[in-house]
N, C-alpha and C positions, 0 to 999 in steps of 0.2 A: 951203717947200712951198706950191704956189697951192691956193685952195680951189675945190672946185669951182663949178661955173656955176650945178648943181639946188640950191632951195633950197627942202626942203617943209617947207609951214608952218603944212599942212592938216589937221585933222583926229589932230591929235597929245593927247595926255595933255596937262596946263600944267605936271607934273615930266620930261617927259620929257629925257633926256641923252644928248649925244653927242660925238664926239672922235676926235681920231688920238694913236692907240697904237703908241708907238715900241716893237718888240722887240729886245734889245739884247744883244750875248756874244760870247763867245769863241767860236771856229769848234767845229763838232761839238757842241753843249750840247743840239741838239732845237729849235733859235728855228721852225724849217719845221715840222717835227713838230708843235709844240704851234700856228701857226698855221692846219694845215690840218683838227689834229682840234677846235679852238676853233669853226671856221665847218664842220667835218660835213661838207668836200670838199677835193679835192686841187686846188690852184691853185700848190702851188710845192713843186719838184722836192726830192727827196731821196734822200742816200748816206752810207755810213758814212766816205766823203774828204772831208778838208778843202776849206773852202772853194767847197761848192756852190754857195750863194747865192751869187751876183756883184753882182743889183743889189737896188733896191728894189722890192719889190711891195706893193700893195696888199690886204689882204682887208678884205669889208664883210660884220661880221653885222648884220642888222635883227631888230630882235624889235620886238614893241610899245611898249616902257618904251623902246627906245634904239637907237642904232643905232654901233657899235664899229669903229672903219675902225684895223684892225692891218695895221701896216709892216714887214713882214719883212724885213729889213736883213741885208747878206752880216756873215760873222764876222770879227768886231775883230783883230788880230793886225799884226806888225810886218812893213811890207811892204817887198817884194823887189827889185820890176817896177812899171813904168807901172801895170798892170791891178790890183798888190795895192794902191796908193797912192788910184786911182778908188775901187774897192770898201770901202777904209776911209773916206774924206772921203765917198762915199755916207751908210754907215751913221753918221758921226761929225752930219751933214747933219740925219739924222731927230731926234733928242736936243732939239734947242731948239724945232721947230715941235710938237715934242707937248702932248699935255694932260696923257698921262698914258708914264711909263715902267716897261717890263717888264726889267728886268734880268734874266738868263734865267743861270744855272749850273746847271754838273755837280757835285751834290753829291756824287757817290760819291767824291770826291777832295778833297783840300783844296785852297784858292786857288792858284790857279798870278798868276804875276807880268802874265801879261795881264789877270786878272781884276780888280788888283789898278789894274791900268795905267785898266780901265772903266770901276771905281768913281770913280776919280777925274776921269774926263772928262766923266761924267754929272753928279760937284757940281761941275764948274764951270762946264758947259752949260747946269745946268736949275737950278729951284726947285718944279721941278711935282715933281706924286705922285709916289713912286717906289715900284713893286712887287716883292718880288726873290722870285724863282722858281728855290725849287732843282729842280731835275729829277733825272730818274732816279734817285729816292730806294729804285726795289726794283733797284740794285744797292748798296745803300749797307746796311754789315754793322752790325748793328744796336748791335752795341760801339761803335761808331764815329759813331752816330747826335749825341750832343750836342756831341763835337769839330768835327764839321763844321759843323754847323751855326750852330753860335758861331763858327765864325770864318769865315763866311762873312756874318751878319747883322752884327757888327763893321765888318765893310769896307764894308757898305751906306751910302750916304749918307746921314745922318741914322738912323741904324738903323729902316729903311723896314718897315713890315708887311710877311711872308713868307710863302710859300706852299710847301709839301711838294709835289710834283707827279709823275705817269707819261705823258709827253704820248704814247707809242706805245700806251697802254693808255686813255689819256682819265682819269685817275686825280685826284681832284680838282680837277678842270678846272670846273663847275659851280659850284665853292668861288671859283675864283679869275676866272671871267668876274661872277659876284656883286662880287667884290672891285673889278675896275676898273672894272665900271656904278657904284657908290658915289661912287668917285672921279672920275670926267667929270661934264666942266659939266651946266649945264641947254643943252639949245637945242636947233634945228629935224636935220631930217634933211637929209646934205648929199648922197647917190646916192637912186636911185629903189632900191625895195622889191625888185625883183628880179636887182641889181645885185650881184655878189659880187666881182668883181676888175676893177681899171681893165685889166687885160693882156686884149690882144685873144686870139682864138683861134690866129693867125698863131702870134704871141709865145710861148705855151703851145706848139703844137705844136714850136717851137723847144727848149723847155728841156725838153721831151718827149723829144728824139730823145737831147738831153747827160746827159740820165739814165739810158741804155742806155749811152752811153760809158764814162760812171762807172761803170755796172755791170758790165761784163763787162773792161775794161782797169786797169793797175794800174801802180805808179811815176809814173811824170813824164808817162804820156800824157794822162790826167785833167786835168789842169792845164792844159795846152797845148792844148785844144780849145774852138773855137768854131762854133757851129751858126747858120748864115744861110738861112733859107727863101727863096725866091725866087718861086716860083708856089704861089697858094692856091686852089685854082678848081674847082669842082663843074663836069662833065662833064656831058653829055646824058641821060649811061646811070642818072646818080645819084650815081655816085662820085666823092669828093673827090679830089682830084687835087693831090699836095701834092712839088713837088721842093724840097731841101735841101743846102745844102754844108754839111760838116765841114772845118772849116780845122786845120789844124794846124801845129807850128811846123819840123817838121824830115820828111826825105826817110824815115827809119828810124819816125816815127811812124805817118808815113802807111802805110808799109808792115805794121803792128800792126793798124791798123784794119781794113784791107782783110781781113788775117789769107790762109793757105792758099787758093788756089785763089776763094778772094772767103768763106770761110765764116764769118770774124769781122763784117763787114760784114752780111752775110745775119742774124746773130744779133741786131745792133745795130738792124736795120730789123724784124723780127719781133716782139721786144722795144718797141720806137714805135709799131709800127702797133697793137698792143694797145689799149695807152697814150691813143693819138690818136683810136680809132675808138671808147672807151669816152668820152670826152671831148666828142666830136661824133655820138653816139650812133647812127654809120654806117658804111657801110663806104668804106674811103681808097684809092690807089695811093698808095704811098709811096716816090720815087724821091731816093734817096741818091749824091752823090759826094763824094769827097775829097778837100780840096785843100790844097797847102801854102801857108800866107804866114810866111815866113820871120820867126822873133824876134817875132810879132805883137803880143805881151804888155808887150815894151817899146817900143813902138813907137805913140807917141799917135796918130796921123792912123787907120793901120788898128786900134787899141782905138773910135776913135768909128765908126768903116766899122761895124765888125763891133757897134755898137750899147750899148756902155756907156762910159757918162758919167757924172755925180756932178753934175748939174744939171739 
């Protein structure tokens, strides 16, 4: 990971501490969830299907005491395809350049063999902090409370300090940003003050649109889409003026998006333009089409076209 270029070195506290905060898990645990309500805005997409996250993102919280740059990382799991293979050596990528790691689980369940597969990539990766965050502790039946949890801080590296957490709820989230400010270095602030995500606006509005996909389509279409913006451009009149392709990988998907008479499509861009114009705090055209690229998923050349990479 390169550091940034900004290095502020003004006007700080002499304890002041900062760092990149790898977050780390198995697909579905919350890592999105508990990132975007950590910094108090939505900068990376979220669904209840696997595998949302595809790459890495950035979030920057700045407070006075510190400043917290969390890596939301796609979820760990055994890949399939070109595209699950980038998204795991992504997030496998984040592990060594951190300061500090969040291991991120679904307590409500006991460790499944990926989590199991994490714990052990992380002690071989790192020797930094390691935070383990069970999540969604209020699905988790209160019988059940000390089995899980023991055999989830077991499998911690070094049986790491823990944290109970609700990241849809914010549920000691306060507890556990206290916790990794403790544990990052001393040093300067590496983005400006009002910097929250390195993803440009473009970018967002991209994973903007793939979060209406997820949402309203189901089986194997989710998977198989990717969203490529093409023109970003504020118009005379005021309005953003934003077209985008949805790629997909077969003739029968494209035909699901499009849906009846264009009305699944129409739902898809209603749904974004929400999204996008709360984002950009305006009002957008949002013009949508859909296209096939055949198998894209395994197919390295169009995985880096369509914009993810693992370097």
């Amino acid at each position: 990971m390169s550091q940034p270029l900004f290095v502020d070195l003004d006007s700080l506290p002499p304890d002041h501490r900062s760092g990149f905060v790898a977050v780390i898990g198995r697909p579905n645990v919350g890592k999105s969830t508990l990132v975007n309500r950590l910094l108090g805005q939505k900068i990376a997409i979220v669904s209840p299907k696997p595998q949302t996250t595809r790459t890495r993102i950035l979030g920057i919280l700045t407070r006075e005491d510190a400043q917290i740059v969390l890596i939301d990382t796609p979820g760990l799991y055994p890949a399939t395809h070109k595209l699950g293979e980038v998204m795991v050596a992504t997030a496998s990528r984040a592990i060594p350049d951190a300061d500090v790691v969040l291991f991120v689980v679904d307590v409500s369940v006991l460790p499944t063999d990926e989590d199991r597969a994490i714990a052990e990539m992380i002690r071989d990766k790192t020797e930094k902090p390691l935070l383990l965050v069970m999540n969604k502790m209020d699905c988790l039946p209160a019988e059940q409370v000390q089995q899980h949890s023991t055999a989830y801080w077991e499998l911690a590296p070094g049986h790491a300090a823990w944290m109970m957490t609700v990241a849809t709820d914010g549920v000691n989230l306060d507890k556990l940003l206290d916790a990794i400010i403790e544990q990052l270095p001393q040093g300067p602030r590496y983005y400006p003050h009002s910097q929250v995500t390195d993803q440009t606006e473009r970018e967002i509005a991209a994973e903007l649109i793939r979060e209406q996909v997820l949402r309203f389509t189901h089986e194997e279409v989710p998977h198989s889409v990717a969203v490529v913006v093409n023109e970003f451009k504020e118009r005379e009149n005021g309005v953003l003026y934003i077209a985008a392709d949805i790629h997909v990988e077969r003739d029968s998907q494209k035909g699901i998006i499009i849906g009846k008479e264009g009305k699944m499509l129409k739902r898809i861009g209603a749904g974004a333009r929400k999204e996008i114009e709360r984002m950009v705090g305006g009002r957008i055209y949002l013009d949508l089409w859909v296209k096939v690229s055949k198998n894209w998923r395994r197919n390295e050349n169009l995985i880096r076209w369509l914009g993810y990479r693992s370097d």
